[in-house]
C-alpha positions in Angstrom: 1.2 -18.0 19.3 2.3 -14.9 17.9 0.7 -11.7 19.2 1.8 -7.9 17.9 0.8 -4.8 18.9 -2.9 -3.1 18.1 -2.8 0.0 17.2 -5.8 0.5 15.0 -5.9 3.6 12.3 -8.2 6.4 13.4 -9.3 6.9 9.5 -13.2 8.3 9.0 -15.3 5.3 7.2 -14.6 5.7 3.5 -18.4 4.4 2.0 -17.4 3.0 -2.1 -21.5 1.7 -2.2 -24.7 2.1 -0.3 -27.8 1.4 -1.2 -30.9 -0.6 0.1 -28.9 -3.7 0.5 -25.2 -3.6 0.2 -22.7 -1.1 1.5 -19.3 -0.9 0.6 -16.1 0.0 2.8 -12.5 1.3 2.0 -11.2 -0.7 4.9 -7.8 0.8 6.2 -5.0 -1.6 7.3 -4.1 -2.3 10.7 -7.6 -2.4 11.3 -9.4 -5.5 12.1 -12.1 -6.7 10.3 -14.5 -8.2 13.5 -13.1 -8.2 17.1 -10.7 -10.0 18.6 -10.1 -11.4 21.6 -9.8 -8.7 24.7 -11.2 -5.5 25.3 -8.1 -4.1 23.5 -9.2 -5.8 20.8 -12.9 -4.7 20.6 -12.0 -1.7 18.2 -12.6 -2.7 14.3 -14.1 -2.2 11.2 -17.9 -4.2 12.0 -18.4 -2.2 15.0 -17.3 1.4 13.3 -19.7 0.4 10.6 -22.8 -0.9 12.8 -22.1 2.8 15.0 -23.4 4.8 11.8 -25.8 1.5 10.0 -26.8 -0.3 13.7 -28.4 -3.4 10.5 -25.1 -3.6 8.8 -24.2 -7.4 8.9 -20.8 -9.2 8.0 -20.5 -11.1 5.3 -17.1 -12.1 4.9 -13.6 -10.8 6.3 -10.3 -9.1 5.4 -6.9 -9.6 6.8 -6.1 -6.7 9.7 -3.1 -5.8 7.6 -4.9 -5.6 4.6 -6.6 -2.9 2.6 -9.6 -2.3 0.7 -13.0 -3.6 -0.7 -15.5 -5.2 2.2 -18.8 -5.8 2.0 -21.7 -5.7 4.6 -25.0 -6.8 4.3 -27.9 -4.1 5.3 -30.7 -7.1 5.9 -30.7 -10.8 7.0 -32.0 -11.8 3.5 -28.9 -9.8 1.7 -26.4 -11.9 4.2 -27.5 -15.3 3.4 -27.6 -14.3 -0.1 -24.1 -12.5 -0.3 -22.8 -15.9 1.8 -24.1 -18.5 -1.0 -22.3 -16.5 -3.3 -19.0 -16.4 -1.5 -19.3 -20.3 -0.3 -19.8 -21.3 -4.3 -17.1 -18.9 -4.9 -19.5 -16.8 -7.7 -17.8 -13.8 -6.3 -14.9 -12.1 -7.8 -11.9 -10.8 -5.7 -8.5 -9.2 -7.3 -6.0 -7.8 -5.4 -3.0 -5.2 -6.0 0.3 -6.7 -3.9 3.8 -5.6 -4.2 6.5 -8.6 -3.8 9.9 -9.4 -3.0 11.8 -9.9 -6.1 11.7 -9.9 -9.9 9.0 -12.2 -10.7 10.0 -13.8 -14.3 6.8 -15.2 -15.6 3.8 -13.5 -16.6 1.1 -15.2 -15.1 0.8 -18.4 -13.2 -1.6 -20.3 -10.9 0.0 -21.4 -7.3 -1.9 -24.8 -6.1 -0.7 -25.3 -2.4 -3.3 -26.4 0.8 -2.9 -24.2 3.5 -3.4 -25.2 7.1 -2.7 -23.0 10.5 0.3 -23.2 12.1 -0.4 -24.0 15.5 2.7 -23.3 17.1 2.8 -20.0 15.3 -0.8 -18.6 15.2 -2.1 -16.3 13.5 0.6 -17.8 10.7 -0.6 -20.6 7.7 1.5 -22.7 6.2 1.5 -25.5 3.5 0.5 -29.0 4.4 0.4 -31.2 1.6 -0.9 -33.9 3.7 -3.7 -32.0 6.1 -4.2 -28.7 4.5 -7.3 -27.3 3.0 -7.1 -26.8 -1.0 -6.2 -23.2 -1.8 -5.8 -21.5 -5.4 -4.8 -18.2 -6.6 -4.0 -16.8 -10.0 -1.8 -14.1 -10.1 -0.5 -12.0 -13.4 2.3 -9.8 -13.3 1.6 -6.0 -13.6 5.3 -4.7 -13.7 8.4 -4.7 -11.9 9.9 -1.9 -10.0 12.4 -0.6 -7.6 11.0 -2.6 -4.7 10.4 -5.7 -6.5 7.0 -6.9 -8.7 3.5 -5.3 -8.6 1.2 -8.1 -9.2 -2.6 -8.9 -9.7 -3.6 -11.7 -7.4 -7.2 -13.4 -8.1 -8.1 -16.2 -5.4 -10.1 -18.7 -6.7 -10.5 -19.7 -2.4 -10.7 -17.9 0.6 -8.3 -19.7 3.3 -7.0 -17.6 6.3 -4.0 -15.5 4.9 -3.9 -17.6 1.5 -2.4 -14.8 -0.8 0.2 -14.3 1.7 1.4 -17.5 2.1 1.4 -18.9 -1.4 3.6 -15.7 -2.4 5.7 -16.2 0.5 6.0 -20.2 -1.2 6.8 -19.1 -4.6 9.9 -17.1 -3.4 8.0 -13.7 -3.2 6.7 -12.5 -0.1 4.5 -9.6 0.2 6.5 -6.8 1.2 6.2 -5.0 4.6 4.2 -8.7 5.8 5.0 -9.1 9.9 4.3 -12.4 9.4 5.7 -13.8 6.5 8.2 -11.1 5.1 11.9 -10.9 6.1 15.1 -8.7 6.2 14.4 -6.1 3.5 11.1 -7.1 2.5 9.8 -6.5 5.9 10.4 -3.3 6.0 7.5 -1.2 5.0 5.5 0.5 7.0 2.6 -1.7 6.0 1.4 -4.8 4.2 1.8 -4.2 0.5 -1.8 -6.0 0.1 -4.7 -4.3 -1.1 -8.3 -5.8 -1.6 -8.6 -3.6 -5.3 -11.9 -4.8 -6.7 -15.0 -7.2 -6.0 -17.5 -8.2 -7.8 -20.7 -9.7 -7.1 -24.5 -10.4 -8.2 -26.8 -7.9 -6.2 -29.4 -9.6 -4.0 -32.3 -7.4 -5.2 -32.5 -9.0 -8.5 -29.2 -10.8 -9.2 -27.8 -7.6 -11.2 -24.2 -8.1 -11.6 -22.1 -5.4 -9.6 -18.3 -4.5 -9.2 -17.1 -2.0 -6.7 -13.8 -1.1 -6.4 -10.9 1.1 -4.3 -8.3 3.1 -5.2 -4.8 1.5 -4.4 -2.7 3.8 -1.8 0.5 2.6 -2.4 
């Protein structure tokens, strides 16, 4: 198992949404989404949330090193509404990434089941055997100095599944602790940022996309 360091960003909440229902959060990275295991671990995003809306309830879950768009439920009928949605995959997620290396197509599709690696928790990896299906579409944006900027649409939600089908098309994520190496591990961050959701309200199915700025 591999365990780093916890040192959780002291950022104000950052509210994109609120209403009756829903709320919204700019999540920072390096800030974990529910608690982990240990007291030094009891600092994160649920319990910064539930300090200022004690009836805020979670709904689904980013990365720790990962940015942006989260969304908490504000009633018990809103959460099992919000979790259909997300289990039939009606939502719709895109994130912003920047990559190792000059990514030559435009768009593409990568198609790999994901599994934890036991030896090596937190990490995933591809099991073609075991593995839980995982998609994600991903179109190219533009290349830079560092690499690609890309758009990156799951189509599932497995535990770190944009990071390790990048990682298993030859483009890691940069600044990933986990997955990135050499030169592309060294950013100050991860290079992953939850842009946009979208979603069907669950006071009267109203379609509904919030979204955050990117920050890097």
């Amino acid at each position: 198992m591999i365990d780093t360091p916890y040192q959780p960003p002291q950022d104000d909440l950052v509210i994109l949404h609120e209403d009756h229902e829903l709320l919204f959060i700019d999540k920072p990275a390096g800030l974990l989404s529910v608690p982990g295991r240990g007291p030094h671990l009891a600092d994160c995003l649920i319990a910064r949330v539930q300090s200022v809306f004690p009836e805020a309830l979670l709904v689904h879950r980013l990365d720790r090193d990962t940015s942006g768009v989260i969304v908490f439920a504000r009633s018990p009928v809103a959460q099992r509404h919000l979790g259909l949605q997300f289990e039939k995959r009606q939502t719709r997620k895109q994130y912003i990434a920047q990559v190792w290396g000059q990514v030559t197509e435009r768009q593409g599709r990568v198609d790999l089941p994901l599994i934890v690696d036991w030896d090596n928790r937190p990490r995933q990896m591809v099991c073609h055997e075991t593995g839980r299906a995982a998609q994600t579409d991903w179109a190219l944006i533009r290349h830079d100095i560092y690499g690609s900027r890309l758009r990156l649409m799951p189509l599932t939600g497995r535990s770190h599944q944009l990071r390790v089908h990048m990682l298993a098309i030859g483009h890691p994520i940069l600044g990933d602790p986990f997955y990135a190496s050499g030169q592309a591990g060294a950013f100050p961050r991860l290079m992953l940022h939850s842009r946009e959701l979208r979603l069907r309200h669950p006071d009267g199915g109203r379609g509904l996309t919030v979204s955050a700025p990117v920050p890097f």
